[in-house]
N, C-alpha and C positions, 0 to 999 in steps of 0.2 A: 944785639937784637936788630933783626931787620926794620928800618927805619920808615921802608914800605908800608910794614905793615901796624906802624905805630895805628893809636884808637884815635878817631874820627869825631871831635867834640862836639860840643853843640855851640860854642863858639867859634869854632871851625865852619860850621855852616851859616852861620848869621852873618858873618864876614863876608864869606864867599859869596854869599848869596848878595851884600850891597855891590864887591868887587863885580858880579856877572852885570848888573842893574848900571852901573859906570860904563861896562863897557858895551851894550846896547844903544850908548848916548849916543854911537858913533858907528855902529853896521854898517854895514855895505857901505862907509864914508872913508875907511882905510886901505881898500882892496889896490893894488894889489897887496898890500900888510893887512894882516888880520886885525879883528876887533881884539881889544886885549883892554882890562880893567886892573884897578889896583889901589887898595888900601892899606893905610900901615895903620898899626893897634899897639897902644901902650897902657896896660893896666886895663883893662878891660875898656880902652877908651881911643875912641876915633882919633888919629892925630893928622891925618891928610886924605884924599883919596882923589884916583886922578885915572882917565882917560887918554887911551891914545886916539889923537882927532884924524888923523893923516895919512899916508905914504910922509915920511922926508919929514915930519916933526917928531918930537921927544915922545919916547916911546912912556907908558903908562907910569911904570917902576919911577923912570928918574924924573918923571915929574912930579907925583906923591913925596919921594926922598927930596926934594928942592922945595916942595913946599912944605915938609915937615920940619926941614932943619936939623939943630941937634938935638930936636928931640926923638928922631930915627934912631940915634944908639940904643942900641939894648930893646929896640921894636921889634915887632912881627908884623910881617911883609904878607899880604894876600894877594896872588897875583892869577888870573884867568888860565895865563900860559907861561910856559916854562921860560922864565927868562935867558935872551938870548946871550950867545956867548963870541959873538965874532963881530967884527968892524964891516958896518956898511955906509946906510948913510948917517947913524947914530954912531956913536959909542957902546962897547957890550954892557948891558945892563949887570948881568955880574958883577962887574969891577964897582961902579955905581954903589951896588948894595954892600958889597963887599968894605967899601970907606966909609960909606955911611955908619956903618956900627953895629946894622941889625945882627939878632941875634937869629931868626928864625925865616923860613920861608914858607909860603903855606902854599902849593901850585895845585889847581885844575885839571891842567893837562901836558903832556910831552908838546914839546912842538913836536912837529910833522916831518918842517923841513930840515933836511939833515945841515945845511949850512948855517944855521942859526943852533942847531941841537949843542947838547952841553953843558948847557948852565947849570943842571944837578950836579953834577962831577965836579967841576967850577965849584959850589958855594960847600960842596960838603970838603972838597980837598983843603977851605981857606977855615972851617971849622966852626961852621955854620949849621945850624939844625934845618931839614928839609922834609917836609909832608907833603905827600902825592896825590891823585885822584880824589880831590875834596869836590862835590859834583862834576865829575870827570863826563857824567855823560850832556849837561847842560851845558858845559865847556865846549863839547866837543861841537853842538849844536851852533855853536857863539862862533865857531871859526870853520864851519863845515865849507862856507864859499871858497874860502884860504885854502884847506885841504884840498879838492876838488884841483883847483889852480897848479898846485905846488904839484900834484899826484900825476892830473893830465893833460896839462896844459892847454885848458879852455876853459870856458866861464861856467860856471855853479850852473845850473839848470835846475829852480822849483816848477811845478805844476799844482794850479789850485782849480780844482772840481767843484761844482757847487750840485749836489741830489734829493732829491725824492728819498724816501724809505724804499721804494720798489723799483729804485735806481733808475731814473729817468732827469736827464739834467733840462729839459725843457718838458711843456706840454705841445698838445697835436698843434696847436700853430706855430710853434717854434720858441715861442716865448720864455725865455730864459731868464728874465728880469725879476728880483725879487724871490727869487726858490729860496733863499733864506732870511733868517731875520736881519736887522739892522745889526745889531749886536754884532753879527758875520760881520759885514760888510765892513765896519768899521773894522776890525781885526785885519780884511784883507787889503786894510787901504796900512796898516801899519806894515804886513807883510812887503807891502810895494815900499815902503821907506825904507826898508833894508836891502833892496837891491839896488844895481846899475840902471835897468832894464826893466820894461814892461811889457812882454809878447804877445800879439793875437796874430789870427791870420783875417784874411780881407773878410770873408765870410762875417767873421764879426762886427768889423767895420762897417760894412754894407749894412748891415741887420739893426747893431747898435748905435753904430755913427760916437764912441766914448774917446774920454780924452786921453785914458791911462796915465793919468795924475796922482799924486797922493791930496784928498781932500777934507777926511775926515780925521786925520792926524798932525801935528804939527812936523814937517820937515822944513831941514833946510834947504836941501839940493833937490831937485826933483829928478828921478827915473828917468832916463831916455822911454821914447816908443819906439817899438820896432813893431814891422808889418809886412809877412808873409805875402808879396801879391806876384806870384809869375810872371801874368797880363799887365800890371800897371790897370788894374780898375778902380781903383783910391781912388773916389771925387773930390774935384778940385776946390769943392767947397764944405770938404769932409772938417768937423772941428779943429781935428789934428793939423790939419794942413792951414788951415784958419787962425787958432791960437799955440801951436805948437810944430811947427814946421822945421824950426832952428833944430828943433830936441827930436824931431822924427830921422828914422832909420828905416825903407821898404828894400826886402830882402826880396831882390828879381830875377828873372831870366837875362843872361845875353843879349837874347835874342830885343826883350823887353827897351833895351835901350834904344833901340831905331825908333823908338814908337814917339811923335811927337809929344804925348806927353812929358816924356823922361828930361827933357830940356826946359819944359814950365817950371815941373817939379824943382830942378837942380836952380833954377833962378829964384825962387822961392825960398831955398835955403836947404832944401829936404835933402838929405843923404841917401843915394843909392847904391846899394852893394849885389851885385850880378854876380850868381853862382849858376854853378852846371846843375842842369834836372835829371832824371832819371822818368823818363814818364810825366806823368801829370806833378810828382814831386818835385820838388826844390833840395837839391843837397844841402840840408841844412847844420850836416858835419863838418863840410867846409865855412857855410856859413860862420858859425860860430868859432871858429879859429883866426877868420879874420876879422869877426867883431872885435874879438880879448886884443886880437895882434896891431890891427889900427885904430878902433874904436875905442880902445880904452873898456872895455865892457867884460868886467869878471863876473859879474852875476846874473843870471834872469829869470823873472819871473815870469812863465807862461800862463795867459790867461783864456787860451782859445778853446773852440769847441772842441767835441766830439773826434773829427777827422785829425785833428792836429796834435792832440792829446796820444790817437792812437797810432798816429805816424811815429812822435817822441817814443812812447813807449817801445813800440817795434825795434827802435832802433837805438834804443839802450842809451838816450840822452839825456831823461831825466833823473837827477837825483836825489830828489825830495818830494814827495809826492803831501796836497793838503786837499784832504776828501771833508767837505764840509755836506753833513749830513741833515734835512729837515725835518723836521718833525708832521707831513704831509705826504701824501699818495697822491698820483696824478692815474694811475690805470694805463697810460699808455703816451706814448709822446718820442722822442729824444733817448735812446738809453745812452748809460753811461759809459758802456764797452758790447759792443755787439760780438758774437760768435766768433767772428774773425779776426779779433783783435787778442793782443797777446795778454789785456788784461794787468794785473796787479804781481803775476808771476816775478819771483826773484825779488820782492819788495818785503820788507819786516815792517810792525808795528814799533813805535817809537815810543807815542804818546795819544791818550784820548783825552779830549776835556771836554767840558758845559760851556757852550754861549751862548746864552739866555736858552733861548726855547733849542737849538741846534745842538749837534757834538762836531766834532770834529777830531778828524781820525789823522796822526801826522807819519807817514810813511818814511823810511829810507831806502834806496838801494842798495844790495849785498852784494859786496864784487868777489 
């Protein structure tokens, strides 16, 4: 019998489903390693479950089997991703599961990356029972920044919208504040806890003057900002640059460095990265190469208007799209994609849900 296609229980998925919730604890906090969770089950009954926190500490697998003990013989292993099978800065987690005793394996998802790939072939050749895409696509969701990284070597790119019903993200004075409920908001402030990174461009800045913090969530680490400004028109007594200047990144022109400011700013603490423009744009495909390459930044989140939203899209760099919908009409104002934008084209539905009064529509892109 294909082992693939073994049936899919319903403790299959109650497992799975604490193992994905493990490995959440820790999003956008392992990159460049994916989030990865993991519980081991004996008799219908919890015996460890465990998180990988980091890059360079103990991966999910062998911290659950280290803190299970010998009660891991003859367990069943839940694991997010396919455990790995080669020597980096761990041990392969195969071998791990393999002394330990377990009898079974329960995985999520293949890994991605071919130098970690294996671990199936591994735990079935050592004569170990192995089940496949147990929420394979929640999985997939849990390590999408990782893929992203591994596949093209630069940072995850989401984009979150916030509209109208008659697709207007502001009204006629611009005001953008508020288009959804609280309920949103908070959700977008957890969104921000699982990335590196939090984008706008100055236009925002100027308008909103925001910190791009996580506030309404509890994290540990907080998000860089980064900030589209060609010119250098960031004020100097803009919040960011006030209470978070160490943690800001403005993504500028060349040319922008003569400009006295760019010397305050750098004394300040703020990081400036000068790329080539193209017109009134900012190459923001170089940008992001040398964010991942010296900045340490595999993920981000874009929170910008209108312009910057449809720059991204034009240019095939978003890849997660979070269209938060109101339940309210404004008649006229702001739209969400004007005629000349390339729009939603090449993007599939993921996922729809209820936040309070809002839905929220969760997009990917089809390559």
């Amino acid at each position: 019998m294909n082992r693939k296609m073994e049936k899919i229980t319903t403790e299959d998925l109650k497992f799975m489903s604490l193992a994905i919730r493990e490995a959440y604890k820790a999003k956008g906090k392992t990159l460049p390693n994916p989030a990865v969770g993991a519980v081991i089950v004996k008799n219908g009954k919890v015996i460890s479950k465990a998180f990988h926190e980091k890059a360079g500490q103990p991966h999910a697998e062998a911290l659950a089997i280290e803190r299970a003990g010998d009660k891991a013989r003859g367990a069943t292993l839940y694991v997010t991703l396919e455990p790995c099978n080669h020597y980096g800065k761990t041990p392969p987690c195969t071998e791990k599961i393999i002394k330990a005793g377990i009898k079974e394996v329960v995985i999520g998802i293949r890994d991605p990356n071919p130098i970690a790939s294996g671990g199936v072939e591994r735990l079935k050749a050592a004569g170990i029972k192995v089940k496949e895409n147990v929420f394979k696509k929640r999985c997939f969701e849990l390590i999408e920044d990782f893929i992203v990284n591994v596949k093209y070597s630069r940072p995850f790119v989401s984009l979150k919208l916030a509209s109208t019903l008659d697709g207007f993200i502001a009204d006629e004075k611009g005001d953008s504040k508020w288009v959804t409920s609280k309920k949103s908001r908070t959700y977008v402030h957890k969104l921000r806890s699982y990335h590196n990174a939090v984008m706008v461009g100055i236009g925002t800045v100027l308008k909103d003057d925001p910190l791009l913090n996580v506030r309404y969530v509890e994290t540990e680490v907080q998000p860089d900002a980064i900030v589209i400004d060609k010119d250098l028109k960031i004020p100097l007594n803009a919040r960011l640059i006030k209470r978070r200047a160490s943690e800001l990144i403005v993504i500028t022109s060349e040319k922008s460095l003569l400009n006295y400011k760019a010397g305050i700013l750098k004394d300040l603490g703020v990081k400036l990265l000068p790329v080539s423009s193209s017109g009134k744009y900012l190459d923001l495909t170089e940008a992001f190469k040398t964010l991942r390459e010296q900045f340490g930044i595999y993920s981000i989140m874009c929170e910008g208007g209108s312009g910057l939203a449809g720059y991204l899209l034009e240019n095939n760099l978003i890849d997660k799209l979070y269209l938060f919908y109101a339940m309210k009409v404004f008649g006229s104002g702001i739209k969400l994609f004007d005629s000349s934008r390339k729009g939603l084209k090449g993007y599939k539905v993921l996922s729809v849900k209820r936040l309070g009064e809002d839905f929220l529509v969760i997009m990917f892109r089809q390559n």
